[in-house]
C-alpha positions as CSV (number, residue, x, y, z in Angstrom):
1,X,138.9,128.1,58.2
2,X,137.0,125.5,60.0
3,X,138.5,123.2,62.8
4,X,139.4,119.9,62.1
5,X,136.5,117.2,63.0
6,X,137.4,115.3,66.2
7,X,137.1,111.5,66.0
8,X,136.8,109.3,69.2
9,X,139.8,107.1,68.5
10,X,140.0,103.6,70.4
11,X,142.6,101.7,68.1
12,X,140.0,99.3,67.7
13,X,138.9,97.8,64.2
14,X,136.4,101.0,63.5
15,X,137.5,103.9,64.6
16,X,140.7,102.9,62.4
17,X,138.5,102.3,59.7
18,X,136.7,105.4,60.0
19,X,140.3,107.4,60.5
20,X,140.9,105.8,57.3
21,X,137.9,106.5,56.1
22,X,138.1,110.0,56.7
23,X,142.1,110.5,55.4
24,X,140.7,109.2,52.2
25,X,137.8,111.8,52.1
26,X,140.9,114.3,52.5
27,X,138.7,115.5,55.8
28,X,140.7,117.0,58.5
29,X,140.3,115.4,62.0
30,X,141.8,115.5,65.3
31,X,142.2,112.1,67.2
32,X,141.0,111.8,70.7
33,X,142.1,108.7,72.5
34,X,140.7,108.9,76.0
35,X,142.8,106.4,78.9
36,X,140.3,105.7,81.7
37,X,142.2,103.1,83.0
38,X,141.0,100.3,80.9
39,X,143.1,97.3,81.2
40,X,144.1,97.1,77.2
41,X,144.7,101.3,77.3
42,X,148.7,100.8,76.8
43,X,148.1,98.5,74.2
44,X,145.3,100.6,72.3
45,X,147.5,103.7,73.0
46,X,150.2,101.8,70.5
47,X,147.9,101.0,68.1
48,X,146.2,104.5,67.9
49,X,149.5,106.1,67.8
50,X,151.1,103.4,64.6
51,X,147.2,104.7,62.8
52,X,148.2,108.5,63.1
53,X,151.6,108.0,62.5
54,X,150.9,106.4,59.2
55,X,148.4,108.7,58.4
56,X,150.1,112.2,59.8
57,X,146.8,113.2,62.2
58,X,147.7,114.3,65.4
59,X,146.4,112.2,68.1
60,X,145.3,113.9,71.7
61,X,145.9,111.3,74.6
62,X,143.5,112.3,77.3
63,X,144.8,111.0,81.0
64,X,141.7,109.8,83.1
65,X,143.1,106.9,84.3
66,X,142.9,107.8,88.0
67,X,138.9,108.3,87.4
68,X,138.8,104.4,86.3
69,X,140.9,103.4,89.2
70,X,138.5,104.8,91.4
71,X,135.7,103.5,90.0
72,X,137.2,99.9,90.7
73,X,137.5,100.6,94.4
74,X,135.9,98.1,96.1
75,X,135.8,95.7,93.5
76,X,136.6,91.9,93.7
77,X,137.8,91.6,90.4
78,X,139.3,94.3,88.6
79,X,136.9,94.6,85.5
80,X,138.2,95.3,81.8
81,X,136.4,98.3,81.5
82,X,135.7,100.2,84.5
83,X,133.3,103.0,83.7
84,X,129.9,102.2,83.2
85,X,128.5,103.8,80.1
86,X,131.4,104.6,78.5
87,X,130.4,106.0,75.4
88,X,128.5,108.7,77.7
89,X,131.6,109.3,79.1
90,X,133.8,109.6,75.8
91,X,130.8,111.3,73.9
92,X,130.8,114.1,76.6
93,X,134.8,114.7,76.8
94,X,134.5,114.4,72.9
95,X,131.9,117.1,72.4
96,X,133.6,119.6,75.0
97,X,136.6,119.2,73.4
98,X,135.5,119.9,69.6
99,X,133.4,122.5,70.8
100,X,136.8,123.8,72.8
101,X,138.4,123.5,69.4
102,X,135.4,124.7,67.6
103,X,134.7,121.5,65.6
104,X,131.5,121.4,64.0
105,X,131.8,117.5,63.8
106,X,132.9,114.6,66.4
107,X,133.0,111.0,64.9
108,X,131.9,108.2,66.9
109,X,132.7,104.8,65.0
110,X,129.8,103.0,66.4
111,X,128.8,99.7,64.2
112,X,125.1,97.8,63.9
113,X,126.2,95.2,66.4
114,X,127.1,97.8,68.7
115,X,123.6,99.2,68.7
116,X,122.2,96.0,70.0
117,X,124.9,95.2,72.7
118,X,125.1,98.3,74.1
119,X,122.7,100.7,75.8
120,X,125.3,103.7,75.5
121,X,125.3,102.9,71.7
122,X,121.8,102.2,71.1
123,X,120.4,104.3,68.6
124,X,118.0,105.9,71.3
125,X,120.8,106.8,73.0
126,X,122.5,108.1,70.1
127,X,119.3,109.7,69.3
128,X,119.2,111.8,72.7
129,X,123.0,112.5,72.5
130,X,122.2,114.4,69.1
131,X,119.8,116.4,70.8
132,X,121.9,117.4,73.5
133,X,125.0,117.9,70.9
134,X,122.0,120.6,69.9
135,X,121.2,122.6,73.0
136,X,124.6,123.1,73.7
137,X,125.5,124.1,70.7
138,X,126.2,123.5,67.1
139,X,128.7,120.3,67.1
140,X,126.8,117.5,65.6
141,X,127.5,113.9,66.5
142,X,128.3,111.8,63.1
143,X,127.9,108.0,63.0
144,X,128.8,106.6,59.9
145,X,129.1,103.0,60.2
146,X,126.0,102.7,62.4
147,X,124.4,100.7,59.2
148,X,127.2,98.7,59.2
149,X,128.3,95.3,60.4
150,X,131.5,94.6,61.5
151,X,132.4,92.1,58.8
152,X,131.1,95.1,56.5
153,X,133.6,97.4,58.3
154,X,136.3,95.0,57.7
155,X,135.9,94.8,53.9
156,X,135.7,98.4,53.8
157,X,138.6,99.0,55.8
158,X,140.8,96.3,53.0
159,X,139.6,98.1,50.5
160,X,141.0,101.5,52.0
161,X,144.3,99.6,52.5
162,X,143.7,99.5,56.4
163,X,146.6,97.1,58.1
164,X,144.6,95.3,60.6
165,X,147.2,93.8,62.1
166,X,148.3,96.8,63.9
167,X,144.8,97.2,65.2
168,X,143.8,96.1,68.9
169,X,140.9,94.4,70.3
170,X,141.6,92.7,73.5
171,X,139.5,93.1,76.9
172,X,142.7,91.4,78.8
173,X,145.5,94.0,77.4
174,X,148.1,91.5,76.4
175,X,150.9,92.0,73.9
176,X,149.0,89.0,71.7
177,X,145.0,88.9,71.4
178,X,143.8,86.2,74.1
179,X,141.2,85.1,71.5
180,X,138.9,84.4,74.2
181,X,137.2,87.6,75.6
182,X,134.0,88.7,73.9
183,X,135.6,91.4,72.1
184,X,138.3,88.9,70.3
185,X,135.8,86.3,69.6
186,X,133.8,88.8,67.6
187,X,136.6,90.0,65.9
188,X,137.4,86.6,65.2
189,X,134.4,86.0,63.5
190,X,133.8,89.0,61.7
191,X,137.3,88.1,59.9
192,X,135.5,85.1,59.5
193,X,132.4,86.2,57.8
194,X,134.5,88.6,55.6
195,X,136.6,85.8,54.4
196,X,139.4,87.1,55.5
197,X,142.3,85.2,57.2
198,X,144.3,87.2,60.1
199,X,148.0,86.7,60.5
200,X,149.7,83.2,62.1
201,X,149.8,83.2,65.6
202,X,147.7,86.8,65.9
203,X,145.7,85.3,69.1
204,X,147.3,83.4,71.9
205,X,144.7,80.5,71.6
């Protein structure tokens, strides 16, 4: 019997989607949530925990909080996430670990916005990733939502009966969304676009 995929699991809007996505396919994945010392990891470890919970997928914490500490040695502010590159760093951990489990599949739920903000999820970075994903062996990288806006994610995730209120976004790591840092002011407006109205009091301002 083959492995169960592995999806790279942030507790962010998409990959809860896509966990969602991929319960409803009745495919079997492993969860990898990956603590590099970013400064929302406790609260994205909640809200990738509640996900599996309510879907019954086991969820794999992997500790590398000391290598993001490090990283910020030296720094005059401590930065909200310390690794450069990140998704080189996840997508690497992610495709040892499926090939470890012998996984034929690891999930990354990059979006369309994504693609243009990000050189790590750019799709000729994507592109290359595939090809190593090739040489090293026969795991192949699956993007699914790369087409896909965030608004667009949203209204797929309602329609899959996703509870986005348990879902976390903020930079800063408080208990309530700042509503301020680039990551909750695009979630902010994606609601927006989707016409979609989050609950009272979700962000702090």
């Amino acid at each position: 019997m083959e492995a169960a995929s592995v999806l790279l699991l942030s507790g962010g809007i998409e990959s809860t989607t896509l966990l969602h996505q991929l319960a409803a396919d009745g495919e079997p994945v492993q969860a990898l949530f990956i603590d590099y010392a970013q400064r929302a990891a406790a609260q994205e470890s909640t809200a990738a925990h509640v996900q599996c919970g309510e879907l019954g997928v086991e969820l794999v914490p992997l500790e590398l909080g000391n290598v993001g500490e490090i990283f910020r040695r030296g720094q005059d502010r401590k930065r909200h996430v310390p690794l450069p590159h990140r998704n080189l760093v996840a997508l690497s951990i992610g495709l040892s670990y499926a090939a470890n489990q012998g996984a034929r599949k690891l999930y990354l739920a990059v979006n369309l916005d994504d693609t243009v903000d990000y050189a790590s999820a750019s799709h000729a970075f994507l592109a290359q990733f595939r090809l190593i994903c090739g040489l090293l062996g026969d795991v192949r990288l699956a993007t699914p939502f790369v087409g896909l806006s965030k608004r667009e994610v949203i209204k797929r995730g309602i329609a899959l009966g996703v509870d986005y209120a348990t879902t976390y976004s903020c930079l800063l790591g408080y208990a309530v969304h700042c509503g301020r840092c680039p990551q909750c002011q695009k979630r902010r407006e994606a609601f927006h676009q989707a016409g979609i109205d989050e609950p009272a009091e979700f962000y702090r301002t």
